[in-house]
Every structure is written in C-alpha cells, then in structure tokens.
C-alpha positions as CSV (number, residue, x, y, z in Angstrom):
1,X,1.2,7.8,8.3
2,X,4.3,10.0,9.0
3,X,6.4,9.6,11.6
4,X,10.3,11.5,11.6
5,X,12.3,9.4,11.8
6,X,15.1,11.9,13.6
7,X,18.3,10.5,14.8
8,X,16.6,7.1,14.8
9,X,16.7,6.4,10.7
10,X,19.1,3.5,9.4
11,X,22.3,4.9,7.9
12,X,21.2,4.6,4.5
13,X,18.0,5.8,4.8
14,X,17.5,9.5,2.7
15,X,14.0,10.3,4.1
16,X,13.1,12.3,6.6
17,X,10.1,10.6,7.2
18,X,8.6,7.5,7.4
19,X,5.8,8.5,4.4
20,X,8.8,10.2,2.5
21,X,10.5,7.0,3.1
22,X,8.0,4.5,1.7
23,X,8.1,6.8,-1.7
24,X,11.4,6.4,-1.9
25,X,11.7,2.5,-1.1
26,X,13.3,2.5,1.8
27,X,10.4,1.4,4.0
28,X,8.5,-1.9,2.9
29,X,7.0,-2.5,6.1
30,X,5.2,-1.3,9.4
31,X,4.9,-2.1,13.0
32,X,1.8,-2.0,14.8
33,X,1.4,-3.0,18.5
34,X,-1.5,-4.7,19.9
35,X,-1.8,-1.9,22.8
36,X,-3.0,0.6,19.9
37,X,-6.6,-1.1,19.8
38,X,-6.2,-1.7,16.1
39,X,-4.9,-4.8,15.0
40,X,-7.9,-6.1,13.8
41,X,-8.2,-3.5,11.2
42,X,-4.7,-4.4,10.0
43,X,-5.8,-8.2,10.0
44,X,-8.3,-7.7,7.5
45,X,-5.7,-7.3,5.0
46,X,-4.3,-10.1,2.6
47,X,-1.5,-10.0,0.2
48,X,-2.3,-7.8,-3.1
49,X,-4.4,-5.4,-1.3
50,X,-4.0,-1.6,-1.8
51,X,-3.8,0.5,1.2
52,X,-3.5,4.3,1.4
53,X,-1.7,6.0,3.8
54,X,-1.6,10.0,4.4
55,X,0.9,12.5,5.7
56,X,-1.5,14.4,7.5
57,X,-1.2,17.2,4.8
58,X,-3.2,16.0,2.2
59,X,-0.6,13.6,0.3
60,X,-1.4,10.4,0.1
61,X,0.3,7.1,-1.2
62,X,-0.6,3.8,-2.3
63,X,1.1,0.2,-1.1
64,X,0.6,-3.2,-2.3
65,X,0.4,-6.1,0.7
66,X,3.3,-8.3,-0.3
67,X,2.8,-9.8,3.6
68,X,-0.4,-9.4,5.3
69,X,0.5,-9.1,9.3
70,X,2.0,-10.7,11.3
71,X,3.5,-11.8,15.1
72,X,7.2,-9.7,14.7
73,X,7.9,-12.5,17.8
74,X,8.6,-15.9,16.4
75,X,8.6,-14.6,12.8
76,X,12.5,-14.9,12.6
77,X,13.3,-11.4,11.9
78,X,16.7,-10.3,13.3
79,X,16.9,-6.7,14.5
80,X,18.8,-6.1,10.9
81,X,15.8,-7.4,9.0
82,X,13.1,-5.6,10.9
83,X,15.5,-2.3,10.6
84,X,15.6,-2.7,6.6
85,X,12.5,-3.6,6.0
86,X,11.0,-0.2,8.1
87,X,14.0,2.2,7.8
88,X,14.5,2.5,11.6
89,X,17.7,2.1,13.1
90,X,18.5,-1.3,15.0
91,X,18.9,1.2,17.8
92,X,15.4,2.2,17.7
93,X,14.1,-1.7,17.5
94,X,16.3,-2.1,20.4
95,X,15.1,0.6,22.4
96,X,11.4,0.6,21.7
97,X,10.2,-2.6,20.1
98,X,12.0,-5.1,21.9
99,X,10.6,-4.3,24.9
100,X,6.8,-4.8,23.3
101,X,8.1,-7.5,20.9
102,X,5.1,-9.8,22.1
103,X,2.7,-7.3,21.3
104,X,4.3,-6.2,18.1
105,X,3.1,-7.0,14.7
106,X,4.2,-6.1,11.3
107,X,2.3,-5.4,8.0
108,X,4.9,-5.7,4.4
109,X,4.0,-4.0,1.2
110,X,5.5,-2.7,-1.5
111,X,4.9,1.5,-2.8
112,X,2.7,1.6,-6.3
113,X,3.7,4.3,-8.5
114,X,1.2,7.0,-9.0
115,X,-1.0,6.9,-12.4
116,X,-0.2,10.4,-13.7
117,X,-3.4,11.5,-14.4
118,X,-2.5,13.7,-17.2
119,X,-1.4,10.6,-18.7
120,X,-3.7,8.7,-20.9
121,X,-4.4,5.3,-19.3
122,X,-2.1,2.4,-20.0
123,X,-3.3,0.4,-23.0
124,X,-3.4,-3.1,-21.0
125,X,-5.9,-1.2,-18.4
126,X,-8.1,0.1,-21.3
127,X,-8.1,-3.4,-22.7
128,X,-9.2,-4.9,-18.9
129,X,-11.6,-2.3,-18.9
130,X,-13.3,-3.6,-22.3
131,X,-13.0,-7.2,-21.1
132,X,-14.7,-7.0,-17.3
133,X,-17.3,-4.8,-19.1
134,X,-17.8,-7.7,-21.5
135,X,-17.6,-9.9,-18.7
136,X,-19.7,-8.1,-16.4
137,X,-22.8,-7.7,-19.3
138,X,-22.1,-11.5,-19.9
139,X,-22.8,-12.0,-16.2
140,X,-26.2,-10.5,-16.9
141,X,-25.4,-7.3,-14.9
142,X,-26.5,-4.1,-17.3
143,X,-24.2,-1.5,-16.7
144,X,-25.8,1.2,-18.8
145,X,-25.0,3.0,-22.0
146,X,-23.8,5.6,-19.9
147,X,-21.3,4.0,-18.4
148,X,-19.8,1.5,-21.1
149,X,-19.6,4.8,-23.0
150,X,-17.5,6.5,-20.4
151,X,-15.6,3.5,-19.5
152,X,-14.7,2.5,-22.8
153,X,-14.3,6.3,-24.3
154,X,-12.3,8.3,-21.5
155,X,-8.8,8.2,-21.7
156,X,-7.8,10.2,-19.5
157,X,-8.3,9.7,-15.6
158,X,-8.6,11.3,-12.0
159,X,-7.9,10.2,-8.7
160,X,-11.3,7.9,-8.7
161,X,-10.6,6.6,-11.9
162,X,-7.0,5.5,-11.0
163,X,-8.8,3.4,-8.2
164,X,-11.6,2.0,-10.3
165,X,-8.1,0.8,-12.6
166,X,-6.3,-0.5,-10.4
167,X,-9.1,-2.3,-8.8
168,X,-10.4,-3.8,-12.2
169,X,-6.5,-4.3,-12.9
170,X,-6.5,-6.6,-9.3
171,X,-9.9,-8.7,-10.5
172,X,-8.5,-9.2,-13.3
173,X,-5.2,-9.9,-12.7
C-alpha cells in the first residue's frame, strides 16, 4: 500500500508516501470505499491483528488493528480527525472522501517495529516459546524432537520466524 501523498499531505506530515508514512507514525489509519469490491476482506479483521502491507517494491511493514473497520459516516470523525489519523490533508478529505463519505470506511492500527533478525530474540519471546511448547505437548499435541529442539535452541530468527513470534507472542498474550 503506497500511495504519494503529493501536494495532498497534512502540513506536518515528513513522508512522501503513505507506506513511508505509516513507518514513520504519521499514518494510523486507512480509508477503504465500498465501491473497491473489498470490504469484506477488511471486515475480517479484529483488534490485535497483524496485517502486512507492501510498497510494491518488495518492502513490507507490519500494523497492529487498534480499530477493526468501520462506517467513516456516523463515526464522529471531524475532517481534522480523519486527516491525522491518515496523513492526508483536510483538503483532500474534502475533495475526495466527502463526496463517498457513505461508502467510506476506515481500518486503525498502529506500525510494529521490525524484529532485527540479526538480533537474538527477545528473552520474554524465548520464554513464550518454552511455555506454548509446554502447553501445546500438555494438550496432547506431539510436536517432535525436531521441532522443540529448534524452537527452544535457535536464537536467532528470519522473516518466518519473526511471524511464528509474534503470533505465539499474540496467543499468548
């Protein structure tokens, strides 16, 4: 998801772009419009969900739902609100979301730092991995000596493993 945000960016707003903006926390949120054919894959969505979103150039970023989605109309969003929360100008709302306001809906989250996977992996997600293995095995599910080994014995992580972490991190809260 990266849109430029051209003459149309809030005065404060540094990024060029809407994906440049969301690393930089100066867009928490996103419009979608009914007339895209996709609001039911935004729907699905509930608050501490992790979504991905790419720049088209093989970066990627992940946001937490603080908000799943909802009707922008009746929500009680001014044009201010709705332009700090996406890093658009009140301009731009004014010009092209007030006239679709009833088939506009927006989606808040908030931008997850990126695991460094260089980096060892924090000592409270190597503890949660130890405890939902032990809870997993106590379940009655046999995971394998293969994989408790690796689990419990890799410190170190890639791009997979940083999304088996923060999912264990999210089960187990």
């Amino acid at each position: 998801m990266t849109y430029s945000y051209g003459n149309y960016k809030r005065d404060d707003v540094t990024a060029a772009t809407t994906f440049e903006a969301i690393k930089a926390g100066e867009k928490t949120a996103t419009t979608r419009y009914e007339s895209q054919g996709n609001i039911d894959y935004w729907k699905q969505f509930k608050e501490g969900d992790i979504i991905t979103f790419d720049d088209g150039k093989g970066n990627t970023l992940d946001v937490e739902i603080t908000t799943p989605l909802h009707k922008l109309r009746g929500s009680g969003k001014t044009a201010k609100q709705w332009s700090k929360l996406e890093g658009w100008s009140v301009n731009y709302f004014n010009n092209y979301v007030k006239p679709k306001l009833d088939e506009a809906w927006q989606i808040e989250y908030k931008f997850i730092e990126p695991i460094d996977s260089r980096n060892n992996i924090p000592e409270a997600v190597s503890k949660r991995i130890d405890e939902y293995i032990s809870e997993m095995e106590s379940d009655g599910l046999d995971l394998g000596e293969s994989t408790r080994k690796y689990l419990r014995s890799s410190r170190t992580m890639d791009e997979a493993d940083i999304r088996i972490a923060r999912t264990i991190e999210k089960i187990c809260g």
